[in-house]
PDB file of N, CA, C and O in Angstrom:
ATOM      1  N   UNK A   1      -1.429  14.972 -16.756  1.00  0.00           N
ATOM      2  CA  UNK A   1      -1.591  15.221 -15.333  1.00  0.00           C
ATOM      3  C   UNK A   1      -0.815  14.163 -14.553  1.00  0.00           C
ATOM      4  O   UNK A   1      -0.996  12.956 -14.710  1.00  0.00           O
ATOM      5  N   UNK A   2       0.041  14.685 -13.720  1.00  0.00           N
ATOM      6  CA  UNK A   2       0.508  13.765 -12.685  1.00  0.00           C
ATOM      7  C   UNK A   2       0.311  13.002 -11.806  1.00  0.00           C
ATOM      8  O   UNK A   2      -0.214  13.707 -10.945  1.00  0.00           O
ATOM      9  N   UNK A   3       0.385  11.859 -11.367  1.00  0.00           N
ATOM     10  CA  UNK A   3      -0.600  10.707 -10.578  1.00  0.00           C
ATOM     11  C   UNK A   3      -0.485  11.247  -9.413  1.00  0.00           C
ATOM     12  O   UNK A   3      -1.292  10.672  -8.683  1.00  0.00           O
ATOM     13  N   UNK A   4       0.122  12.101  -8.793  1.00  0.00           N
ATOM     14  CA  UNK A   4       0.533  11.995  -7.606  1.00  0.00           C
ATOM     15  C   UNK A   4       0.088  13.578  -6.913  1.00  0.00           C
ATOM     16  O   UNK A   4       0.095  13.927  -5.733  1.00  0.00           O
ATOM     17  N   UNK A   5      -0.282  14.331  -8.130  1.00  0.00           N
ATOM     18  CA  UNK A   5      -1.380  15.628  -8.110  1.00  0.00           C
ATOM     19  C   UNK A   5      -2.889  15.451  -7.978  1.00  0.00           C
ATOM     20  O   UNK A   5      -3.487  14.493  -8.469  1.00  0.00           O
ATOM     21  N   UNK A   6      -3.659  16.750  -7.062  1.00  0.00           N
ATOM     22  CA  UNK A   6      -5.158  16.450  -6.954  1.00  0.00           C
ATOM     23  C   UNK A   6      -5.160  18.237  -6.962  1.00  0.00           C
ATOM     24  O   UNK A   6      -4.604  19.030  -6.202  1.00  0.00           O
ATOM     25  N   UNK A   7      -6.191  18.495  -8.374  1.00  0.00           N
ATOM     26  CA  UNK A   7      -6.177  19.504  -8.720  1.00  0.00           C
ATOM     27  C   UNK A   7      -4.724  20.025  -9.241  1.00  0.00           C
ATOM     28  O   UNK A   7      -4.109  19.432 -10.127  1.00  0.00           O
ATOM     29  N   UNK A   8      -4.342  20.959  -8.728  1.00  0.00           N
ATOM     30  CA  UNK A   8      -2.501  21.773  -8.742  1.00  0.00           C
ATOM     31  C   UNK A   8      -1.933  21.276  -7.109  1.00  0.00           C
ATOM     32  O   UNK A   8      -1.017  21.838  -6.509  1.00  0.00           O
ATOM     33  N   UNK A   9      -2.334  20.678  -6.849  1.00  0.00           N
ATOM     34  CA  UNK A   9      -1.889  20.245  -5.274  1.00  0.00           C
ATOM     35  C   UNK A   9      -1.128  18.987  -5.398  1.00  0.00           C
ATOM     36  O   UNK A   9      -1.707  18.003  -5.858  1.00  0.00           O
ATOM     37  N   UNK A  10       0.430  18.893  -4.942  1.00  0.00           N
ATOM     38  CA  UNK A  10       1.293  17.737  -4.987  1.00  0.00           C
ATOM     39  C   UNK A  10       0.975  17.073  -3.616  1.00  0.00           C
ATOM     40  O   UNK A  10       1.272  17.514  -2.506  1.00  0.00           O
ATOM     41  N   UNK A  11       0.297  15.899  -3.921  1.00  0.00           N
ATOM     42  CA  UNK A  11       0.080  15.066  -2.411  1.00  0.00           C
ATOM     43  C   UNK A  11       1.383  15.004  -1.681  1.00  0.00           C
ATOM     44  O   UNK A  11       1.289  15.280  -0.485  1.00  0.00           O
ATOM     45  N   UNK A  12       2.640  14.689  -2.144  1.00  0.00           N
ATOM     46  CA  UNK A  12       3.648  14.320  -1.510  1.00  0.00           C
ATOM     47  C   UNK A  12       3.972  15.384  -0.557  1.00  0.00           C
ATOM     48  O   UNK A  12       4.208  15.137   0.626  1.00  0.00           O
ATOM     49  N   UNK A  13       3.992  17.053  -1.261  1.00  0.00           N
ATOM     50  CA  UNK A  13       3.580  17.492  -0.258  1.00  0.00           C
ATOM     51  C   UNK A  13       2.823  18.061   0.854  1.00  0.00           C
ATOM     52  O   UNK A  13       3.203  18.387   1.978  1.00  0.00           O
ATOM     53  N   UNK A  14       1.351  18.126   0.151  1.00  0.00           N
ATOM     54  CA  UNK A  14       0.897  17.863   1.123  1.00  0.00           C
ATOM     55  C   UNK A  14       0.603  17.183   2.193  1.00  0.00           C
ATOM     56  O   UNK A  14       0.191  17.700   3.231  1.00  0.00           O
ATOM     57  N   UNK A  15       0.794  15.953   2.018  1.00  0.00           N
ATOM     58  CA  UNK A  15       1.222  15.203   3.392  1.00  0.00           C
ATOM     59  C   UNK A  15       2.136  15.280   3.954  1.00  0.00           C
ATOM     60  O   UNK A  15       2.219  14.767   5.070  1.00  0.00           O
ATOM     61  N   UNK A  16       3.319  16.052   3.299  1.00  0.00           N
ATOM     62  CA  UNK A  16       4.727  16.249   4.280  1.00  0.00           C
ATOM     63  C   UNK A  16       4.443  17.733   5.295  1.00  0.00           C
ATOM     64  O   UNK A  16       5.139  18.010   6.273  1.00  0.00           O
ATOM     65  N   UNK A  17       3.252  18.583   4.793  1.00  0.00           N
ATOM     66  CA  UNK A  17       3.547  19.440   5.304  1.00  0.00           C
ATOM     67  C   UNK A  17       2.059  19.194   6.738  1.00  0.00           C
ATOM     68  O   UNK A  17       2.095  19.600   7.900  1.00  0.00           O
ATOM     69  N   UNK A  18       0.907  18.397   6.026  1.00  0.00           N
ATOM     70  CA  UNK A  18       0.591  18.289   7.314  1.00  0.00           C
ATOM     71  C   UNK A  18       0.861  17.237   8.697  1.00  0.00           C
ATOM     72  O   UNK A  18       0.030  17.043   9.585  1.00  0.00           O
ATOM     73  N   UNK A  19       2.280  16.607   8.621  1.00  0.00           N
ATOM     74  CA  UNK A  19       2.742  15.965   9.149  1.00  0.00           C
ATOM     75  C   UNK A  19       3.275  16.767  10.406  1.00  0.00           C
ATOM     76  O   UNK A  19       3.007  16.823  11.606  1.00  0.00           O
ATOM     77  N   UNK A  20       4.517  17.596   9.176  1.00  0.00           N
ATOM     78  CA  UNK A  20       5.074  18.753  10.023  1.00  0.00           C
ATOM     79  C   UNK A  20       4.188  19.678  10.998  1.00  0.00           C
ATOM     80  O   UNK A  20       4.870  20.316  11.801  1.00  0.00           O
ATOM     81  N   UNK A  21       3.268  19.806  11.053  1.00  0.00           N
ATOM     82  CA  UNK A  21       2.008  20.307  11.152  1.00  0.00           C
ATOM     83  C   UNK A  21       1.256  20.385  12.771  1.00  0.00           C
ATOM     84  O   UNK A  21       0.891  21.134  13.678  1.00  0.00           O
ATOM     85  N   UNK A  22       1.373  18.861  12.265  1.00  0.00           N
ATOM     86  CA  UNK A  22       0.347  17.596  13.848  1.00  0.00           C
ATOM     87  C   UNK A  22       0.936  18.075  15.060  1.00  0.00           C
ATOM     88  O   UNK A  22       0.267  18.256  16.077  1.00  0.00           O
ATOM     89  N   UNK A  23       2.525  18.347  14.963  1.00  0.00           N
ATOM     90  CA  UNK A  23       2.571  18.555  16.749  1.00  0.00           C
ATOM     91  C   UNK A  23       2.325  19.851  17.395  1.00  0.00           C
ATOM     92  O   UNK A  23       2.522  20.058  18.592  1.00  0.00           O
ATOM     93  N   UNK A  24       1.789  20.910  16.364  1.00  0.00           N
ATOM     94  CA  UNK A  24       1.837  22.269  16.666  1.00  0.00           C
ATOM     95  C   UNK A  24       0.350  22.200  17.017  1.00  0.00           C
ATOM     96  O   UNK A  24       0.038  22.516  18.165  1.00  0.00           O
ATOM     97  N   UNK A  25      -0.853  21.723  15.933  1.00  0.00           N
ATOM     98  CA  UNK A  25      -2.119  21.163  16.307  1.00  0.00           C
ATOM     99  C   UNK A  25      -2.929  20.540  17.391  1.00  0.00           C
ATOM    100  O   UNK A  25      -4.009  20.618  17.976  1.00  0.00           O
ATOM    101  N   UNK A  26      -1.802  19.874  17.333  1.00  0.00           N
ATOM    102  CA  UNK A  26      -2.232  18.895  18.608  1.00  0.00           C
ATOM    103  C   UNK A  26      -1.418  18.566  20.103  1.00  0.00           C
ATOM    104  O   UNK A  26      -1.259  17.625  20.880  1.00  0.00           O
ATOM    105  N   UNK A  27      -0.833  20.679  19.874  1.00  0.00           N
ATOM    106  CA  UNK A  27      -0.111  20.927  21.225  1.00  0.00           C
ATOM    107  C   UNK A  27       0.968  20.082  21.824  1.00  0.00           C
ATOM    108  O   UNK A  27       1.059  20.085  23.052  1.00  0.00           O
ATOM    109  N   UNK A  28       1.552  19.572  21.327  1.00  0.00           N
ATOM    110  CA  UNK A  28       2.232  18.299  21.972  1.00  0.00           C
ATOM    111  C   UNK A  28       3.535  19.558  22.882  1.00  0.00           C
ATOM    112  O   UNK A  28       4.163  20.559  22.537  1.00  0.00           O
ATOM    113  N   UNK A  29       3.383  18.676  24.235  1.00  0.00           N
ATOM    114  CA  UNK A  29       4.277  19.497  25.217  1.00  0.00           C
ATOM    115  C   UNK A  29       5.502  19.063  24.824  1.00  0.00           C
ATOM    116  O   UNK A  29       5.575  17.957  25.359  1.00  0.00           O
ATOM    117  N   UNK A  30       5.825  19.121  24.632  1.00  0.00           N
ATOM    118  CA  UNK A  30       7.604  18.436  24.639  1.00  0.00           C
ATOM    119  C   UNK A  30       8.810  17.893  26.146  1.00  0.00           C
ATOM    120  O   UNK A  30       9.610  16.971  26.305  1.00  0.00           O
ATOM    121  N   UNK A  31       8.308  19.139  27.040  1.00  0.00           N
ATOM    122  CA  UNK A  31       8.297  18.939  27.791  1.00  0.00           C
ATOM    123  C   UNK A  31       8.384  18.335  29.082  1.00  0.00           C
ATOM    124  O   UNK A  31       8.976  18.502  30.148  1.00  0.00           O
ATOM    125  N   UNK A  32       7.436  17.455  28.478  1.00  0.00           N
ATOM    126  CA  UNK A  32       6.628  16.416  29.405  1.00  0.00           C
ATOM    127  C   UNK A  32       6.866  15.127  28.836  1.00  0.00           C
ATOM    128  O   UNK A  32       6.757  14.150  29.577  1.00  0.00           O
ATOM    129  N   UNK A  33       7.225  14.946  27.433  1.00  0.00           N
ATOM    130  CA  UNK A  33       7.854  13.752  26.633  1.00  0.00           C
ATOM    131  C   UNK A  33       8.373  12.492  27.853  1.00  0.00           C
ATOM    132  O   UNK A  33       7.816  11.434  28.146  1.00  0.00           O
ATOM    133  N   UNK A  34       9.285  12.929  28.233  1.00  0.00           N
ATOM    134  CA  UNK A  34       9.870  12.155  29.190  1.00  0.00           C
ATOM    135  C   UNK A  34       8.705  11.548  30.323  1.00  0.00           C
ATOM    136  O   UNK A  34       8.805  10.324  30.407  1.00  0.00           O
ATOM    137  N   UNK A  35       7.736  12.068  31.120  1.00  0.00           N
ATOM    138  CA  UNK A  35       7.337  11.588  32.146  1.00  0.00           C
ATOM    139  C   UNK A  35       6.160  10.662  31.279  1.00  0.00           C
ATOM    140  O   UNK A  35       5.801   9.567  31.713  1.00  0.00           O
ATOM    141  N   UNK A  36       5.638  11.212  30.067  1.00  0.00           N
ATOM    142  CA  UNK A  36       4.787  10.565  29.823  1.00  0.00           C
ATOM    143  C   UNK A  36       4.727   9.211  28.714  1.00  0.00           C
ATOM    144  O   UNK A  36       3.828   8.468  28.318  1.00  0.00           O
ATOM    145  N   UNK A  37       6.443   9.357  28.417  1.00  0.00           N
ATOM    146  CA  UNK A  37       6.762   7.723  27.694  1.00  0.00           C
ATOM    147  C   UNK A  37       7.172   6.981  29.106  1.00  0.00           C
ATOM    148  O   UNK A  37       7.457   5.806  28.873  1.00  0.00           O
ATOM    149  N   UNK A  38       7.251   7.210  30.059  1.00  0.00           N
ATOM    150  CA  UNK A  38       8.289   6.549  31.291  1.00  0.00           C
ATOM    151  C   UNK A  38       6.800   5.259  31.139  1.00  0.00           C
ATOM    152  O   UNK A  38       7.107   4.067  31.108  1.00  0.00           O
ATOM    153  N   UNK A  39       5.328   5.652  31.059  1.00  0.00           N
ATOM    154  CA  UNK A  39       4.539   4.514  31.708  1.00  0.00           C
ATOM    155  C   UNK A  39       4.235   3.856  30.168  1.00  0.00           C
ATOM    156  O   UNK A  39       3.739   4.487  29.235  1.00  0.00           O
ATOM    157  N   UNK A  40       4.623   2.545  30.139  1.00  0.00           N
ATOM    158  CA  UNK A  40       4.519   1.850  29.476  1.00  0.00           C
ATOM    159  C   UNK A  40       2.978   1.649  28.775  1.00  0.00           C
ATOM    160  O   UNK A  40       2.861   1.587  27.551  1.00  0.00           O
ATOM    161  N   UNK A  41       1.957   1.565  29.580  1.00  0.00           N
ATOM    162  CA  UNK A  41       0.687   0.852  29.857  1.00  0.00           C
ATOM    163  C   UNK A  41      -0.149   1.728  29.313  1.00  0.00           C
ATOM    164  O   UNK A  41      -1.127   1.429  28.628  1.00  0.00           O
ATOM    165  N   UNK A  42       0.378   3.352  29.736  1.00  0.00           N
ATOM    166  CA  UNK A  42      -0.557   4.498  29.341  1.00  0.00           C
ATOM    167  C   UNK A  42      -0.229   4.486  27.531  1.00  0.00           C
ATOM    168  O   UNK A  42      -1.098   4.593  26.665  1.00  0.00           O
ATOM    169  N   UNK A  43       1.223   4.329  27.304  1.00  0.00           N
ATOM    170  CA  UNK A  43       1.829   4.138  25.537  1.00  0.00           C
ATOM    171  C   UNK A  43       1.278   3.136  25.185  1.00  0.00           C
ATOM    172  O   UNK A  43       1.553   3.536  24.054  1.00  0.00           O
ATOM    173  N   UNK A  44       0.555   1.839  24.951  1.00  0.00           N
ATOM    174  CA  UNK A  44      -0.187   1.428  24.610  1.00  0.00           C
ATOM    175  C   UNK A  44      -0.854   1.626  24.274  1.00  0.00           C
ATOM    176  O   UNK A  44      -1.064   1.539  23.064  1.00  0.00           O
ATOM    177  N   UNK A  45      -1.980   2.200  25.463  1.00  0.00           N
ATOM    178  CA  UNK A  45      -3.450   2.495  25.027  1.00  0.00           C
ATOM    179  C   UNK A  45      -3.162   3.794  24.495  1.00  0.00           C
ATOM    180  O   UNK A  45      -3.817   3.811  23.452  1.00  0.00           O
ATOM    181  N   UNK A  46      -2.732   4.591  24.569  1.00  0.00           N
ATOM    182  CA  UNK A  46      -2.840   6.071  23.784  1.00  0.00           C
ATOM    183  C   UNK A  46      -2.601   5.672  21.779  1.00  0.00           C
ATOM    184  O   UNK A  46      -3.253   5.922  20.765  1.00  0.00           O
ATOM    185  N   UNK A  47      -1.623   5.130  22.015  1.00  0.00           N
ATOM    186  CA  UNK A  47      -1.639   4.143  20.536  1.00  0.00           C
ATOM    187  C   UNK A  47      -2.478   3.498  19.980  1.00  0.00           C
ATOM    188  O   UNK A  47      -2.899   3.903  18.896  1.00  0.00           O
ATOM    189  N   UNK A  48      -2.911   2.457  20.474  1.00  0.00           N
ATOM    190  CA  UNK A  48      -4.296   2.121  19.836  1.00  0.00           C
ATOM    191  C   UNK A  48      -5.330   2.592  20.378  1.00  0.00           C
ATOM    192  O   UNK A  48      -5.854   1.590  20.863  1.00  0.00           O
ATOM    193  N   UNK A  49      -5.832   3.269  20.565  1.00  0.00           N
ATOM    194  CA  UNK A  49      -7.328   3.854  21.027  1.00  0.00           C
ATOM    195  C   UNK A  49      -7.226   5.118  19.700  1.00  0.00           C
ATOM    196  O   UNK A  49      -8.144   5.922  19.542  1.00  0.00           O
TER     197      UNK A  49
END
């Protein structure tokens, strides 16, 4: 068995694919990218919180 398998499931990709995944999940506007890196202060806290 392969170290890097859980069950028949290859972690490598499964984490590549729920990566690919996150911005469809978690709606990310694209959009709006721009107005909402412009504030420094808000990219902080959205990061660590």
């Amino acid at each position: 068995m392969d170290t890097l398998q859980v069950d028949a499931i290859s972690l490598p990709i499964a984490l590549g694919l729920l990566i690919m995944m996150y911005p469809v999940v978690a709606k990310v506007r694209y959009d709006r990218l721009d107005t909402v890196t412009r504030d420094r202060r808000f990219m902080v806290v959205s990061l660590l919180h």
